[in-house]
C-alpha positions in Angstrom: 65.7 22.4 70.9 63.9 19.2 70.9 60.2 18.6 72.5 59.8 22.3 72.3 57.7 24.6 69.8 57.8 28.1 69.0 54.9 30.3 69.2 54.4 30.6 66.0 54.5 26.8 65.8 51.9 26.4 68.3 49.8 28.7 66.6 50.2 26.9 63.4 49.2 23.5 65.1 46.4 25.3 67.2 45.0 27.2 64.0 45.1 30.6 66.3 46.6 33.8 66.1 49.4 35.0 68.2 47.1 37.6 70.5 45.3 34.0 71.2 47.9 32.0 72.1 49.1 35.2 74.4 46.1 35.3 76.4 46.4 30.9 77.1 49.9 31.5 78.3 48.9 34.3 80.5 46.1 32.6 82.2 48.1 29.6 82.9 46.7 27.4 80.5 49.7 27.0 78.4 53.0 26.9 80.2 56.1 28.1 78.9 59.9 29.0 78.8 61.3 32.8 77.7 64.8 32.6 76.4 65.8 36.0 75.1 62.2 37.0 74.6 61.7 34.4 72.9 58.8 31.5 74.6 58.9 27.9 73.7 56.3 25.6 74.4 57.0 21.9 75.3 55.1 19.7 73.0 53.9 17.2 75.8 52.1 20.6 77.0 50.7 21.3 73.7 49.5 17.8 74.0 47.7 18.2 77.8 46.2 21.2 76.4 44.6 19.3 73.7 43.3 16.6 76.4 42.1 19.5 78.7 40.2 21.1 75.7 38.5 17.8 74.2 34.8 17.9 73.9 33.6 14.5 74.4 30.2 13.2 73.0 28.1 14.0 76.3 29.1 17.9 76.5 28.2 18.4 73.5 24.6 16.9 73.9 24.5 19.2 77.1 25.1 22.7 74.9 22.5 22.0 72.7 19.9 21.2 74.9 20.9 24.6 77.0 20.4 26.4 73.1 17.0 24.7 72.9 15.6 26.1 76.3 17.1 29.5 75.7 14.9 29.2 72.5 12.2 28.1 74.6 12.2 31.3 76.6 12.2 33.5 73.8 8.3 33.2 74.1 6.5 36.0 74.6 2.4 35.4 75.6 2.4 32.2 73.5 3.5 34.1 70.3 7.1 34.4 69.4 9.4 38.1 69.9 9.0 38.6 66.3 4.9 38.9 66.9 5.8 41.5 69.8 4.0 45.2 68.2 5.6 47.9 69.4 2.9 50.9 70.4 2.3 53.0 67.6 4.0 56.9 67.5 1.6 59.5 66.8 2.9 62.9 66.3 6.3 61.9 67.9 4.4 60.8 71.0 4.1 57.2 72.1 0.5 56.3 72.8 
C-alpha cells in the first residue's frame, strides 16, 4: 500500500522496539489501521509525530537549568550529601 508503513518499518525509522511503538499507538499518539492483525501507519502520521516530538533550541535550555537547581538542592548544611556521616553503630545499637 502506498503512504503506509508497517510496524516494523516504523520502528526501523523511529530506532524503537516493537513494545515501544505499541505503547504510542495505544495512547493515541500514533494512529493507525489493523487489517488482518496486521497495523499500518500512514507516513504523513509518522511525519506529525516527528513535529509533535521536536525539541527546539529553547526546551532544551529549560531541562538543563531544572538539572542545575535539582543539583542545587542536593545541599545539605552548606556541605554536599556525600559529607552527610551517618551515626556511628556500637554494639548493633545506633548511638
Amino acid at each position: 500500500m502506498d503512504g503506509y508503513r508497517t510496524l516494523n518499518e516504523l520502528c526501523g525509522m523511529l530506532h524503537i522496539k516493537k513494545s515501544t511503538a505499541y505503547e504510542l499507538m495505544a495512547s493515541g499518539e500514533i494512529d493507525y489501521v489493523e487489517i488482518c492483525r496486521k497495523r499500518f501507519i500512514k507516513e504523513a502520521e509518522i511525519c506529525e509525530f516527528f513535529e509533535r516530538r521536536a525539541v527546539t533550541k529553547n526546551r532544551r535550555h529549560s531541562a538543563k537549568r531544572r538539572r542545575r537547581k535539582i543539583s542545587k538542592r542536593s545541599r545539605v548544611d552548606g556541605g554536599t550529601i556525600d559529607s552527610f556521616v551517618l551515626p556511628k553503630v556500637a554494639n548493633g545499637k545506633t548511638g
